[in-house]
N, C-alpha and C positions, 0 to 999 in steps of 0.2 A: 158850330162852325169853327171858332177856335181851337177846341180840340184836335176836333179833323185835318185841322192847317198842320197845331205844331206833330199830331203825327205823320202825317204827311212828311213833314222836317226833318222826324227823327230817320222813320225809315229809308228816305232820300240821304241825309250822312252816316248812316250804317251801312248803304250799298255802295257808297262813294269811299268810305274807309276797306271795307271788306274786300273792295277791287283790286286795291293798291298791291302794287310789289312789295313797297316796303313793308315792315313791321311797325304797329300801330299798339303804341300803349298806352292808357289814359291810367292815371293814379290818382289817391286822395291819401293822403299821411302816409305816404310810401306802400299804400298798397297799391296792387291789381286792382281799378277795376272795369275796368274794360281793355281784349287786347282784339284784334282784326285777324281774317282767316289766314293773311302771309305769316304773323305769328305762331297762329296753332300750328301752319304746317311748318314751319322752317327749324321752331321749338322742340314740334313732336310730343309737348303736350297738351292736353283737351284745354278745351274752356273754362273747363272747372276749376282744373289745378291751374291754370296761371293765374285767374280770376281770385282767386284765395291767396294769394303769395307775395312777400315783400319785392318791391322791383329791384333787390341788390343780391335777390335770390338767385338769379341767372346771368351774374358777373360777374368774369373773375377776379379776384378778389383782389390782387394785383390796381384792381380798376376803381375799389370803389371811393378811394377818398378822394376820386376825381368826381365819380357821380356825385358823391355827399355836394361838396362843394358850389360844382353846378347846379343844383337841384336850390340847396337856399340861397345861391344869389339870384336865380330867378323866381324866388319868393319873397327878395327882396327885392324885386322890380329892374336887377340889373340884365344887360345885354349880356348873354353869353353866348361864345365862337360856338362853332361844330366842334365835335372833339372825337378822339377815335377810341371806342372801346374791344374789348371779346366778351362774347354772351357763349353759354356753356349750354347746348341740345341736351334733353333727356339722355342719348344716345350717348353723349360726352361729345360730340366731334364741336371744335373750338369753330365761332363764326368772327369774323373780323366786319364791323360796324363803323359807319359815322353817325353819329346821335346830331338830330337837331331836334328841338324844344322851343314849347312855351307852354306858359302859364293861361288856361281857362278857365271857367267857371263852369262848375255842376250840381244842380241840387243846391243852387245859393251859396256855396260854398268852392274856396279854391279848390284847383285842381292840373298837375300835370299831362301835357299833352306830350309826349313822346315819340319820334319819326327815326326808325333803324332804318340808315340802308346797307344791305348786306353788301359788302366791296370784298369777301373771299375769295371772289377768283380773280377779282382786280389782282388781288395783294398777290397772289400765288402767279399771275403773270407777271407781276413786275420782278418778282422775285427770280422766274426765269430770265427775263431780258437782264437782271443784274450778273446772275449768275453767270451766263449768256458773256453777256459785256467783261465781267471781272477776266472770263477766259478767254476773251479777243486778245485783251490788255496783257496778261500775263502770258500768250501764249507769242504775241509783239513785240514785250519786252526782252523774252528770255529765248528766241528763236537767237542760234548760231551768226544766222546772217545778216545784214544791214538790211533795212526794208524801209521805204520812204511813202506815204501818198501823197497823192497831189490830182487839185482840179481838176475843171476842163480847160481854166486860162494855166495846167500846168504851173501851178504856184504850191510849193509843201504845205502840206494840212499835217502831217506828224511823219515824224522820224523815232526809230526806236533805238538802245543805247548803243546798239551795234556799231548802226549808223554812225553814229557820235566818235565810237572807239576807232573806225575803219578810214573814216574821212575829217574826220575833225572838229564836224561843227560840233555845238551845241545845240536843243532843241529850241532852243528861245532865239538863237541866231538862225535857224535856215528857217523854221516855221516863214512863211507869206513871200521867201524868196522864190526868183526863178528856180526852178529846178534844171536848166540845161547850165544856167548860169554858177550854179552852185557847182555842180559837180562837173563844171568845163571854165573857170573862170578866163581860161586867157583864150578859149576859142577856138583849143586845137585840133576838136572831133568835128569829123565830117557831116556827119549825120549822126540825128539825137533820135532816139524811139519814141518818147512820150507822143508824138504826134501821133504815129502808131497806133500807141493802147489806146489813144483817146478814140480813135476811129474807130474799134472795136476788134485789133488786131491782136492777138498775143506774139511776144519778142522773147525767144532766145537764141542767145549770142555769147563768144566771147570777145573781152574788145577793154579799152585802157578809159579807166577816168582818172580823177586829179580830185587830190586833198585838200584840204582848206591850206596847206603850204605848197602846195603847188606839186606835191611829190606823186609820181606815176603810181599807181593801184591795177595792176592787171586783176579784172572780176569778169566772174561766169554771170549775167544778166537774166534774169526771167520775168519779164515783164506782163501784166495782164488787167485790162478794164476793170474797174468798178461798176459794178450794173446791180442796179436794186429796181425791181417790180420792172423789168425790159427796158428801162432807160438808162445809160454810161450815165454817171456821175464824176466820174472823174478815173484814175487808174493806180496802180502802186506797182513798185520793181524791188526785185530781191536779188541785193548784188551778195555774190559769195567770192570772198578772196582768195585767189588764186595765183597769188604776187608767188610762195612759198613754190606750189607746183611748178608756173612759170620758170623761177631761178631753178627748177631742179631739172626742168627738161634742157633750160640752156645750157645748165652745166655740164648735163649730159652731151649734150652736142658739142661743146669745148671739148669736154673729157676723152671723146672720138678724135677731133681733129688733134689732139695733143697726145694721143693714143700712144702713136710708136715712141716720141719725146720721150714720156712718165716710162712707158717702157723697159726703156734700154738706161736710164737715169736714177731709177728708184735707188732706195736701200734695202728694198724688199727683193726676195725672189718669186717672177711670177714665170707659172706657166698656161699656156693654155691648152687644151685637151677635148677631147672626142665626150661625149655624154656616156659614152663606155669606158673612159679613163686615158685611151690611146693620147698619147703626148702630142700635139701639132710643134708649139713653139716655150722656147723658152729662153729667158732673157739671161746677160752675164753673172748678174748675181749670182742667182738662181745654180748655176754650172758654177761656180765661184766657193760657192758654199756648201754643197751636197759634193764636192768632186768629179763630176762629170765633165764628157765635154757636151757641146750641144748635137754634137750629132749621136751621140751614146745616147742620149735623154730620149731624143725623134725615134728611137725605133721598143723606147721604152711605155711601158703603160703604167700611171700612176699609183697601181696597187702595189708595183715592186719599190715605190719608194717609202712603202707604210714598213712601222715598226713590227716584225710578228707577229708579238704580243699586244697589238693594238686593234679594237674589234672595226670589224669592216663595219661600211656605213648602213646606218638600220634605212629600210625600206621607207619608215616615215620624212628620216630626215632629205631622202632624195626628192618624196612628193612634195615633201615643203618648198624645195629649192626651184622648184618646176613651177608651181603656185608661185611661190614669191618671188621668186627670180632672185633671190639671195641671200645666202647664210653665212652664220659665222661659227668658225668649230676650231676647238681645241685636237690636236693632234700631234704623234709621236711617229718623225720620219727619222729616217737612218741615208745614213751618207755611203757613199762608193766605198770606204772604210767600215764599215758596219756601224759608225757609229750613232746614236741615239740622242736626237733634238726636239725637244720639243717646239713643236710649233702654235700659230694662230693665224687658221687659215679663214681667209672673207673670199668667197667661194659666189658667183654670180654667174649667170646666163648669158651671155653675149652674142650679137650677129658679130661673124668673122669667115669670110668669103664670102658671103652670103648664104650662110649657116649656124643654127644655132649649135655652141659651142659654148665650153664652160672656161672661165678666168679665174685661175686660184693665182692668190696673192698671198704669199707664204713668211710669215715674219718671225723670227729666228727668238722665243720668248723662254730661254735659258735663263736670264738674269730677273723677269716679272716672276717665273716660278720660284727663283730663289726665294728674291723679296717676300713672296705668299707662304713661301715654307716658313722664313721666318715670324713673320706674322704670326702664322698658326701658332708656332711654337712659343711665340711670347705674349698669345693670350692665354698660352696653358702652363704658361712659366714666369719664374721671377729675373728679370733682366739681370738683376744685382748677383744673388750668389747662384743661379741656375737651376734652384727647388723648382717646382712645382709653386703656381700660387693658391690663394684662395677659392678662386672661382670654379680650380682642377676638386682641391681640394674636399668642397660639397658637393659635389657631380660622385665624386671615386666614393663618400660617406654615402651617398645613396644608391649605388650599383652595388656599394660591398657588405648593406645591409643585409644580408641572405642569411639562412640558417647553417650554410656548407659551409660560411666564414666564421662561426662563434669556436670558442669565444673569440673577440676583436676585442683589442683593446686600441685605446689614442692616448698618446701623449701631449699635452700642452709647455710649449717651454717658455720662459719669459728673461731674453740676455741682461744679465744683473751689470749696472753703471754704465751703459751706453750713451746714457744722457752725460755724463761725466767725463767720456772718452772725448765723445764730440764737442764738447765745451770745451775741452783741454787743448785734442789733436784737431779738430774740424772735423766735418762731418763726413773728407776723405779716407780717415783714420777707422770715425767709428764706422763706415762703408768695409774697407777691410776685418774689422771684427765679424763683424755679419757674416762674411762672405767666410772668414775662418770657421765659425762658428758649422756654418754648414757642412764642410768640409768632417767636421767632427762627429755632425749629425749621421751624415752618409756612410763616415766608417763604422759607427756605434751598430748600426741598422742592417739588416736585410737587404736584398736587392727588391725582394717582393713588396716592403713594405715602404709606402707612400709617405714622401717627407715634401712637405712647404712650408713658404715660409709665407705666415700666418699675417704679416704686418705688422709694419716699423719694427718694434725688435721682437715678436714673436712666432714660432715656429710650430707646428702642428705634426703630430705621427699618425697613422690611421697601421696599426698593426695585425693583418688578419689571423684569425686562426692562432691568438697570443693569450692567453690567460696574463692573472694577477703577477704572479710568478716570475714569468718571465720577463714579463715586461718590466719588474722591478729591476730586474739582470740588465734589461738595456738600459734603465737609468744609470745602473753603478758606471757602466762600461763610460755612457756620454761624460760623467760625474770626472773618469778618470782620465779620461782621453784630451779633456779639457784641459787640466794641469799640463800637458805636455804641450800642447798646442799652441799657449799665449807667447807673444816674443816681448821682453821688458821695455817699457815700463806697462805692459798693458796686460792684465790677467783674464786668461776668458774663464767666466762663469754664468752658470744658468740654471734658475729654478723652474723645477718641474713638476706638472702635477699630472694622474695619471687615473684613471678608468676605462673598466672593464662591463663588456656587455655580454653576457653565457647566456641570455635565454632571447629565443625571437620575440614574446610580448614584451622584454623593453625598452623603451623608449630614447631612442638616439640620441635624440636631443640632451634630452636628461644625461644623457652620458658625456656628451659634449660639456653643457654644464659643470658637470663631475669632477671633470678633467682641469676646466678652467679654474674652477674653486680650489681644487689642491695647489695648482699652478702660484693662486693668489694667496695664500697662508705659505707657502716654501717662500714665496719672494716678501712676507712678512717679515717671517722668519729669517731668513741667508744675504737680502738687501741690504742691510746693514754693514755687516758681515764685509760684503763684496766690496761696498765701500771703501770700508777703511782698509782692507786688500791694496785693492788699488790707489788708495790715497798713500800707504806706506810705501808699495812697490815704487811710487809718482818720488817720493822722497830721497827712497834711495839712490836712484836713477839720476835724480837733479844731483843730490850728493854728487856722487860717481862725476857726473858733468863737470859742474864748479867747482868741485873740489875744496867744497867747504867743509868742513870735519863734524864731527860731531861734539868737539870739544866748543867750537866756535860757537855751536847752538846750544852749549850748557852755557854757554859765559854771557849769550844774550840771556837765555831764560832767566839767569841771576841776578842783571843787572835790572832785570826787566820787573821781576818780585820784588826785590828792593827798592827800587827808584815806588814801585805800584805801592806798598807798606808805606814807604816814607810819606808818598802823598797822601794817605787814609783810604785807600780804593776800600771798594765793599769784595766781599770776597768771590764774587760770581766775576765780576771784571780785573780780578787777577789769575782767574779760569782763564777769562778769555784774552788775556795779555800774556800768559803763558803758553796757549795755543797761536795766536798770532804770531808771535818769536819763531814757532815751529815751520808756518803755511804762508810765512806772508808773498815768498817769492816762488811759491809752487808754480804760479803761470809761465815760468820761466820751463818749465819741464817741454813746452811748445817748440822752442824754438834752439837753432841751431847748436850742437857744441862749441863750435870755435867762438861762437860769440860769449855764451853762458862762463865757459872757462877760461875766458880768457883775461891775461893777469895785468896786463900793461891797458893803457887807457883805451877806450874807445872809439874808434872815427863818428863821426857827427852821423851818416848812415847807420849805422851799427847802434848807437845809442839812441837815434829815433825809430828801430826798429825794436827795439830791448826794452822800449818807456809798454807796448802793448801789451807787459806781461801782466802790468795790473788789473788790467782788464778780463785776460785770461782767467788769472785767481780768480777775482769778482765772480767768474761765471765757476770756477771749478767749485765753489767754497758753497755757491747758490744750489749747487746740484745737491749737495751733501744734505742732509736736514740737517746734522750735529755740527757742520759749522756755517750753520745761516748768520749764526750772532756776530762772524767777524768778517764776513764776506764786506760789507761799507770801509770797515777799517784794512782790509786788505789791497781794494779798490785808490784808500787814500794813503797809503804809507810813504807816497813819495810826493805828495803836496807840500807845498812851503808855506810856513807863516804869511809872508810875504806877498803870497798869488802867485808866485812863479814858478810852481809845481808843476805836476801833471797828473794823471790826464782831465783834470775838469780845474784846474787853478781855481782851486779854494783855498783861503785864508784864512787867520788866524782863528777862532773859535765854529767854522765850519766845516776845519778837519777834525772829524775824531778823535776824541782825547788819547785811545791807546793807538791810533797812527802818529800822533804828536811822538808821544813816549818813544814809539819802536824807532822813527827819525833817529833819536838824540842819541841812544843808547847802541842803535847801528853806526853811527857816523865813529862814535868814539871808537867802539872796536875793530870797524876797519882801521883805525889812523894807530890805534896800539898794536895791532899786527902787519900793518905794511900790506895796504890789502891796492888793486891796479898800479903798480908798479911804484908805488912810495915807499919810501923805507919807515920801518916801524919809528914810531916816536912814546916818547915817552907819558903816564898817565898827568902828569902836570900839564905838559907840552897839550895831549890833546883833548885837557879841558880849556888851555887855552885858544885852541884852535877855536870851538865847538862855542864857547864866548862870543868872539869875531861875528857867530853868526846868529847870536840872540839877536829876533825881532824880522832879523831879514829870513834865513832857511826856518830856524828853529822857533818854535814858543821860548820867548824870553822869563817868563814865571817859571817854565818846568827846567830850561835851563839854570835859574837860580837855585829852584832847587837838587835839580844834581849834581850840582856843585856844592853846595851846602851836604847832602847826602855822602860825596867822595872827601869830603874834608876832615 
């Protein structure tokens, strides 16, 4: 009778498991071993194989150190939640589960009890209603127009950022507000819609609401209920702004009544005309500027006031004008004189008697095409000397890459002492070098062959159809033409480097290159060179000026060796005390003759214009590499012991010991030749001068011993 009961038992929760929707797994040490028929079939495998299989066999794997976990804390007697896993079908297709569990006993022995229920098509509609919802949202936020709902006591449940943009509020400020209140705060609309939608009316309208500042909003309104499953819940309106449209229809309507005003007032010439061209009217301008009078014009039609050679209007551009009711076109009319203006005509549709008729407004655009002409021309030019620029320059190297061009050669030029010029003269000086400089280029050159200038000071050739050869012939020619060209003190010279391209495979660029690398070994080379060109020609010139001899600059150089010996110099800073004697007052080559050579003393003007030559040197002497070493001592050769020099009033041991020197040993020579209108004194007399001023102008130790030295 026991037995019969607990089978009885068993087969009664076999058929109670077996019924179930869910999936039913019973395990012992993580096996199968028992699963229920929602299993077999949801699994799609038999009873055999789940029955034989670990239960983390059919989870993805993702999952299992969530089973592990739950599994021994409810071995350890603890509470565990539901939890969501995926079980993997024979099949593969992924099921989405909540597991619930516990712990029984089977065979005397633990044992888990396991409860799947399948929620996949839960998961898969929620998924939709998210999707669903994500595109309400996104398609609420990002709609053009303002859009509001609200209840059925008409209080806002959401506004979108439109909204926000178009009226003002914020969503955390209108949300649970009236909504007539909101978008009528002071009262002034007569009648509100929402009553309307809410009775199950749809509303469109146009009509004025108010901003959170109070400012009028003309909006086109479309209002309509909310209804879910046949009951209004509430309604939403989609205001679209139409303030812009508004102001354009009024303006339109002013623009009529001020019609003949603008008219007869403009600075334009308009006329008005038949949709065949036939002339109706036309204002004084208009007859002003073309030479007509207006009743010449009235029996004229628009086509006789086009340029000849100006093409009639294309078919399309008339359907536009008829569609749009308005275009704008550039065109070339001619006056009762024949002569040729370009115009910009804005061309529209107009009622005028009540007929349509077209309104050209004719503005007289001679001086904007200049402007554009020049434009073009100084994107494909250099403003300074009038080459071609760079930007010409790569354009015309890739058109004239062809094989009908070889051989092609380019010259690269690079203007030698520019930096030097502009240090010296300013950078209006080395501005005319440049511009000479091309000058010289353009004569060297062909008319065919393409010169620019390269930037800052260099210059580019693109020579078609030129071999090695010849183009060596053009450097002689630039090489020579240069020497004639400079005006003194300024020599124009330029190193050149040069390559040729004879065969189409190659490479342009590489030849670019080519060019440049000889460019830069010529200005290794002739740099130097040009320098001191110019540094000489800079000498002679100040000579010539000042009118200092050359005798003068032997009698410093001597005093200057001497005084340099007596004191122990090393022999490198008797280099450069003998080169100093030479450059100290080259900054003076700057500025004007009458001051430079001028024999009697100074005006205070004149002598605070004349202290900026040191500065000049400083920069002439910095350009040069070969006299870097005295450019400081050329900067300070008119500082005082004392600090009451110039230009930086440095004193006694932070002027340079050879600006100290060239001080004492220039002071004495102008005072023994009678130099700004002194009469000469004698070499006693003006070491006693030159005494008086140890400590205050002079270093008083090198004063002693130049005195000691002349004794």
């Amino acid at each position: 009778m026991v037995r019969e009961l607990t089978n009885f038992k068993e087969q009664l929760n076999n058929l109670v498991l077996s019924s179930l929707p869910d999936l039913v797994i019973i395990y012992q040490d993580w096996k199968i071993i028992f699963v229920n028929q929602s299993a077999v079939e949801i699994m799609g495998y038999s009873y055999e194989e789940l029955t034989v299989s670990n239960i983390l066999d059919f989870v993805d794997p993702k999952y299992h150190p969530a089973v592990r976990s739950n599994v021994l804390q409810r071995l350890s007697g603890e509470e565990v939640e539901d939890y969501e896993i995926e079980i993997i079908a024979k099949t593969g297709e992924r099921r989405t589960c909540i597991v619930r569990g516990k712990m029984i006993t089977m065979f005397g022995r633990p044992a888990g009890l396991i409860v799947l229920t399948d929620i996949t098509q839960r998961k898969k509609a929620e998924e939709v209603v998210a999707y669903q919802k994500k595109t309400f949202e996104d398609l609420f936020e990002n709609t053009p127009d303002a859009t509001v709902f609200f209840d059925m006591k008409q209080h806002v449940v959401n506004i979108n950022g439109q909204f926000t943009k178009i009226f003002g509020y914020q969503r955390e400020e209108a949300t649970g507000q009236f909504l007539n209140l909101l978008i009528d705060p002071d009262k002034k609309v007569d009648e509100y819609v929402a009553p309307k939608i809410i009775a199950g009316e749809t509303v469109f309208l146009e009509t004025t609401r108010y901003g959170k500042e109070g400012q009028e909003i003309a909006v086109m309104m479309r209002g309509f209920p909310l209804t879910i499953n046949g009951k209004i819940l509430g309604g939403y309106i989609i205001y679209t702004d139409i303030s812009k449209r508004k102001k354009a229809e009024l303006a339109l309507r002013e623009s009529e009544q001020k019609f003949r005003m603008i008219f007869n007032s403009t600075n334009d010439g308009i006329i008005i005309r038949t949709l065949d061209g036939q002339i109706l009217e036309a204002n004084q301008v208009f007859c002003q500027r073309f030479g007509y009078s207006r009743e010449e014009l009235l029996q004229m039609n628009i086509r006789q006031l086009r340029a000849p050679d100006f093409e009639e209007w294309q078919p399309e551009q008339m359907k536009k004008l008829l569609n749009e009711g308005q275009i704008t076109i550039e065109s070339v009319s001619k006056t009762k004189e024949e002569k040729h203006i370009p115009v910009e005509a804005n061309i529209r549709i107009i009622e005028y008697q009540g007929k349509k008729v077209i309104l050209n407004v004719i503005r007289d655009i001679t001086e904007r095409k200049r402007v554009e002409e020049e434009l073009i021309y100084l994107s494909f030019h250099d403003k300074l000397t009038g080459l071609y620029n760079r930007a010409f320059f790569e354009e015309e190297l890739k058109r004239l890459n062809t094989d009908r061009q070889l051989p092609i050669s380019l010259i690269i030029g690079d203007v030698n002492g520019l930096k030097l010029v502009n240090d010296a003269f300013g950078h209006g000086t080395g501005d005319k070098v440049l511009a000479a400089m091309a000058k010289v280029l353009k004569k060297s050159c062909r008319n065919e062959d393409i010169i620019c200038r390269w930037g800052g000071d260099e210059f580019a050739i693109i020579l078609p159809k030129t071999g090695e050869e010849d183009v060596r012939l053009v450097c002689r020619r630039i090489q020579e033409n240069c020497t004639t060209a400079g005006e003194a003190p300024i020599i124009l010279s330029i190193s050149l480097g040069t390559a040729t391209k004879t065969l189409v495979e190659e490479d342009m660029d590489q030849t670019l290159i080519k060019a440049e690398n000889g460019m830069y070994r010529s200005k290794s080379l002739e740099g130097k060179q040009a320098s001191n060109l110019v540094i000489a020609a800079m000498q002679k010139s100040l000579g010539e000026k000042s009118g200092e001899t050359k005798e003068h600059r032997m009698r410093l150089r001597d005093y200057a060796i001497n005084l340099g010996q007596f004191l122990g110099l090393a022999a490198h800073q008797l280099e450069s005390l003998e080169l100093l004697t030479e450059l100290h007052d080259i900054g003076k080559i700057a500025f004007p003759d009458n001051i430079i050579g001028k024999n009697s003393p100074l005006t205070p003007g004149e002598e605070e214009l004349l202290q900026g030559h040191c500065e000049t040197g400083y920069r002439i002497a910095k350009a040069v590499p070969e006299f870097f070493n005295i450019a400081e001592e050329i900067l300070a050769h008119h500082e005082s012991h004392d600090g009451r020099g110039y230009p930086r009033g440095l004193k006694e041991a932070e002027i340079p010991l050879l600006s100290r020197i060239l001080a004492i040993i220039h002071r004495y020579d102008d005072l023994l030749m009678g130099k700004h209108g002194q009469e000469p004194i004698t070499s006693k007399e003006a070491l006693t001068e030159i005494k008086k001023s140890a400590g205050g102008e002079f270093d008083p130790e090198l004063v002693a011993s130049f005195a000691r030295l002349l004794a």
